[in-house]
C-alpha positions in Angstrom: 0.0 0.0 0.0 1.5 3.3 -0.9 0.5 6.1 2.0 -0.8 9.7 0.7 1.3 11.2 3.1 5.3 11.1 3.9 5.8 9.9 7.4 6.8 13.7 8.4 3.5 14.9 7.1 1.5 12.2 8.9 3.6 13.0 12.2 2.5 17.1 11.6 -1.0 15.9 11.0 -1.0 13.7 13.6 0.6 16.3 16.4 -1.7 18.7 14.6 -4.7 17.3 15.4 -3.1 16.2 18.9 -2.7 20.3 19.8 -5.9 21.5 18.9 -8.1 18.9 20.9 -7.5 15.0 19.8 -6.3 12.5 22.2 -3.0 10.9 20.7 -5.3 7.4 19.9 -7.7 9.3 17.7 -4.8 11.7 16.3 -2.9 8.7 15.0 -6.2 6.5 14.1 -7.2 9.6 11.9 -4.1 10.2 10.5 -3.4 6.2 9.7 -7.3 6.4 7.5 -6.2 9.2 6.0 -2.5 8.7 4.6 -3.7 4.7 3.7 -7.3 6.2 2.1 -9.4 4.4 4.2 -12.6 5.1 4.3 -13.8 7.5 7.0 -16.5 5.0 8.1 -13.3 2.7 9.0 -12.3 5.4 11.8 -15.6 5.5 13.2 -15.6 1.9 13.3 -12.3 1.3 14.9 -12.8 4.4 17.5 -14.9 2.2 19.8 -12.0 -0.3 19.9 -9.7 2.1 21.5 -12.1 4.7 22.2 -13.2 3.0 25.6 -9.6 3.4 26.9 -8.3 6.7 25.2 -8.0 9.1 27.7 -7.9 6.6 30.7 -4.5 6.9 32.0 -4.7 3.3 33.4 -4.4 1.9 30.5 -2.2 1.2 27.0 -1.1 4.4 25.5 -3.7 5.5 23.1 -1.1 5.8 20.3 -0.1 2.1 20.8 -3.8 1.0 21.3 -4.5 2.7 17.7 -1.8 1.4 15.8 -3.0 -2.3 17.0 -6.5 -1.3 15.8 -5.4 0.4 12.6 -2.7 -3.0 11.7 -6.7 -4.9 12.4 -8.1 -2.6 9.9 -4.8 -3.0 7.5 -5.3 -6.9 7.3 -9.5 -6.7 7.1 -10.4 -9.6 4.8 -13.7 -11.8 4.7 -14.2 -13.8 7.4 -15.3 -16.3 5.1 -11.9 -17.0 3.7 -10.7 -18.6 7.1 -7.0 -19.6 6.1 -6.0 -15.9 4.9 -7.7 -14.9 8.5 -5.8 -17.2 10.4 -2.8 -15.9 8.2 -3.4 -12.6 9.0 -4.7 -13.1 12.5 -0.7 -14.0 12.6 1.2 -10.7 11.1 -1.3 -8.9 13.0 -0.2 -9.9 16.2 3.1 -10.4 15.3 3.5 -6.7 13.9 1.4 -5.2 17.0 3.5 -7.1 19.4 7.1 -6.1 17.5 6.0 -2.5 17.8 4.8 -2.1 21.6 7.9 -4.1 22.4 9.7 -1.8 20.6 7.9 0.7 22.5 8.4 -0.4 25.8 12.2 -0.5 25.0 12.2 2.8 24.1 9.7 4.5 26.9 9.6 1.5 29.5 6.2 0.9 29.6 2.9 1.5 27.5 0.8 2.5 30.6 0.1 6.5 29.6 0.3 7.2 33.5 3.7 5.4 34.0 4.9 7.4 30.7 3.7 10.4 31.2 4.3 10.7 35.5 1.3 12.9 36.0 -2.2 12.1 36.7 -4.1 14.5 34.1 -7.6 13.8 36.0 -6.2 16.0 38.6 -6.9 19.5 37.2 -3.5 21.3 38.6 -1.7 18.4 36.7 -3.6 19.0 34.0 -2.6 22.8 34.1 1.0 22.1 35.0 1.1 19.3 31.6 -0.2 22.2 29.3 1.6 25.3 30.6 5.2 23.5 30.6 4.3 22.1 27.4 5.1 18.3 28.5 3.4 16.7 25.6 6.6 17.9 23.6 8.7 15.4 25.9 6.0 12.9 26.5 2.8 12.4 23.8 4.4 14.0 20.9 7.0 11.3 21.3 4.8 8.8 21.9 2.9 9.6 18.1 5.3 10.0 16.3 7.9 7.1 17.4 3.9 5.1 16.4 3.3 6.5 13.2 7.6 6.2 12.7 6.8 2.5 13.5 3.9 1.8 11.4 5.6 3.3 8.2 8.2 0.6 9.0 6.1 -2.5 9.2 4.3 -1.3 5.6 7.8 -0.6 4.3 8.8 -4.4 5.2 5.6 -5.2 3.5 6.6 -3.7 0.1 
């Protein structure tokens, strides 16, 4: 598959849409429809997947959560045809597993509280993230080291 954007265009979308009121998930969910022209209806379909956890800081980083969902969307097929399901059931988890590993070598964990060392439900937190500008050392890393790896895995697939 050939992506309408370069990976530096995606990661400016991405962040883009990030800055002005996205969650990183739905930033690089967007971004992932739109550079592989996939149909919008795609990123409605796959929000709910990730949707339930973006935002909760308990949980998997919403950039790794989307990138899982967006490699299920890359390798959609019938489920009718249940060899090249099983077969793709396998690079799936494969490529997902290769990239949060990856992740976790890099950041040390994919819990978004453990990366990101402030609980953003607490309002002063939330003050302190946005006035010192910690996304640009924490979620903007996060994205784009995601979208960095998913232009990797459909490079390998070329």
């Amino acid at each position: 598959m050939k992506f309408k954007f370069t990976l530096k265009e995606a990661q400016h979308r991405a962040l883009d849409l990030m800055h002005h009121g996205n969650d990183c998930g739905p930033s690089v969910m967007q971004v992932m429809c739109e550079t592989s022209g996939f149909d919008q209806e795609l990123f409605w379909a796959g929000f709910p997947l990730y949707g339930g956890i973006s935002g909760q800081q308990r949980a998997t980083c919403g950039a790794v959560a989307a990138a899982a969902v967006y490699l299920g969307l890359r390798h959609r097929m019938p489920l009718t045809d249940k060899e090249s399901v099983a077969r793709e059931r396998k690079i799936i988890e494969k490529e997902a597993k290769g990239l949060a590993t990856e992740f976790i070598q890099r950041f040390g964990s994919t819990i978004c509280l453990e990366l990101v060392k402030l609980d953003l439900s607490i309002p002063e937190n939330w003050k302190k993230y946005e006035e010192e500008n910690i996304t640009a050392i924490t979620c903007d890393l996060f994205v784009n080291f995601v979208l960095d790896k998913l232009y990797e895995i459909e490079e390998k697939r070329t």
